[in-house]
C-alpha positions, -999 to 999 in steps of 0.1 A, spaced: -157 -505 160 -138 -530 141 -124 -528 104 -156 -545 86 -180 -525 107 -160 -491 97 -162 -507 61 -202 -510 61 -206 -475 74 -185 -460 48 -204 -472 22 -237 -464 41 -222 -425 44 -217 -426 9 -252 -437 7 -261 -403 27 -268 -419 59 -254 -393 87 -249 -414 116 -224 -433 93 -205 -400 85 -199 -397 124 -191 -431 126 -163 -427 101 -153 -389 110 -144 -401 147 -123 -428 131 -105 -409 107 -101 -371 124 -80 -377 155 -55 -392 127 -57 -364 105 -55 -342 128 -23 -350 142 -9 -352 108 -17 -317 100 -6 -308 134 30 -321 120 22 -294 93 4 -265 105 5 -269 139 -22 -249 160 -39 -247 133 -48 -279 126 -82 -277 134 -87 -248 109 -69 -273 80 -91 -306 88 -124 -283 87 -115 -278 54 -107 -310 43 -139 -324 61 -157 -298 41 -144 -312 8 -145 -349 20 -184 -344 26 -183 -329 -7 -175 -356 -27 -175 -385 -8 -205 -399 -26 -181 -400 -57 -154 -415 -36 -141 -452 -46 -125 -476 -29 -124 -495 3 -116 -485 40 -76 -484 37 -86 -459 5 -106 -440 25 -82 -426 49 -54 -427 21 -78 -405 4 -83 -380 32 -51 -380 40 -41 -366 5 -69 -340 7 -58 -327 44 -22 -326 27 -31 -304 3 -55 -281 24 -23 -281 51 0 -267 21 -24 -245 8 -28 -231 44 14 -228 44 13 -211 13 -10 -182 21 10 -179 54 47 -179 35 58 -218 38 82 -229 66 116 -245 68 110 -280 57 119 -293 87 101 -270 107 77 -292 123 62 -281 154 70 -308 184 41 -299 204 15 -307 180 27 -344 172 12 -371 199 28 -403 211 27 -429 185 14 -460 189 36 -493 185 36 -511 156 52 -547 146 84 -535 133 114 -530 156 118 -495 150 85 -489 165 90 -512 191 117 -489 200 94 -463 201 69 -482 225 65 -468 258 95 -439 249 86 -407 272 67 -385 248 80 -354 252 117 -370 243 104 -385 211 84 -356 198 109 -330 197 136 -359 181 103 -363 153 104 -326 149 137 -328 139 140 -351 113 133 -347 78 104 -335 62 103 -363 39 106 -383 66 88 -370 91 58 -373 66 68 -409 63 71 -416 96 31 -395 105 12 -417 74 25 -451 79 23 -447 120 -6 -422 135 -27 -424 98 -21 -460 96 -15 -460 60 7 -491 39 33 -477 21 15 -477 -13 -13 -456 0 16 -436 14 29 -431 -12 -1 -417 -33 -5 -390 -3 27 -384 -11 32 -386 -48 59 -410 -42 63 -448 -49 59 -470 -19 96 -480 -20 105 -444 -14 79 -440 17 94 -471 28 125 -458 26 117 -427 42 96 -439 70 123 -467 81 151 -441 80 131 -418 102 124 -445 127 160 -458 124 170 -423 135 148 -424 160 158 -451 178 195 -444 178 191 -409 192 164 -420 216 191 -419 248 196 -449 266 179 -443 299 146 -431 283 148 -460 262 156 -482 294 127 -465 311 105 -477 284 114 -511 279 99 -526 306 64 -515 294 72 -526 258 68 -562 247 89 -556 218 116 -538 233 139 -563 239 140 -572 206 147 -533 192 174 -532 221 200 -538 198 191 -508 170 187 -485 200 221 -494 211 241 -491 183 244 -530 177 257 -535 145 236 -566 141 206 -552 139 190 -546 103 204 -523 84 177 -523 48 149 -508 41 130 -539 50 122 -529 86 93 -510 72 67 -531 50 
């Protein structure tokens, strides 16, 4: 279902029309999910049932378009995922469970390009490793598919700071991913030839915030 479809159903769900609801809870849950996973990890599913519960709750006061939509449940499963880590005695910061992050999906920036086609296993536990700030970056602007204002209201943060953030992270990324995974995944990446250069430590490769819009 495309973007104007998804659009027309969220406003009938708002309307009260269930099929709608489904319509927009299979678009939006397998990305909140596996940012909560990046929080909570096996309990993931316990943190999105509540956020669904609240979402249901007041969607009909809900406003804003598609892109506000999953900013917005994206701040609501934040807060139900700390809540959760509060009643359990919070983590490390950069405790972030490895297991419960997925493969994420290429984007048009050269850091993600790097990331394209990267064995899964290698990127996740480099992900669970970076910093929370980042990490949280990194999960919103790439599996949520949020911009970096909307981001940045999940986060209570100014977009330039998610930017910031989120392109560090991926910077990171790509410099530690080694060489012969990276190899290995470059021949299924269009863009990979083009991230070659960050992955290998060029020094002309970008070195701003920009890489991340």
């Amino acid at each position: 279902m495309d973007e104007d479809e998804l659009g027309r159903a969220l406003r009938a769900a708002q309307d009260g029309d269930e099929e709608s609801f489904r319509v927009l809870y299979r678009d939006v849950q397998p990305r909140l999910i596996r940012f909560a996973g990046a929080l909570v990890g096996s309990d993931a599913e316990d943190v999105t049932s509540e956020a669904w519960l609240q979402i249901a709750r007041d969607l009909r006061s809900f406003r804003g378009d598609l892109d506000g939509f999953r900013g917005w449940t994206a701040t609501i499963t934040r807060h139900r995922a700390l809540d959760h880590l509060r009643r359990k005695s919070r983590r490390p910061g950069s405790d972030l469970p490895a297991e419960e992050l997925i493969a994420l999906p290429a984007g048009g920036d050269t850091e993600l390009d790097a990331l394209d086609g990267i064995a899964t296993e290698g990127a996740l536990r480099l992900i669970s490793e970076l910093p929370r700030d980042q990490a949280e970056a990194v999960l919103l602007r790439v599996v949520v598919g949020l911009d970096a204002k909307s981001a940045g209201k999940v986060l209570g943060k100014r977009a330039g700071a998610v930017r910031t953030a989120a392109y560090r992270g991926l910077r990171r990324l790509a410099e530690r991913l080694p060489e012969e995974t990276f190899e290995a995944g470059a021949a299924r990446s269009p863009g990979a030839d083009a991230a070659r250069p960050l992955v290998k430590g060029d020094k002309s490769g970008s070195t701003g915030a920009e890489g991340v819009s």
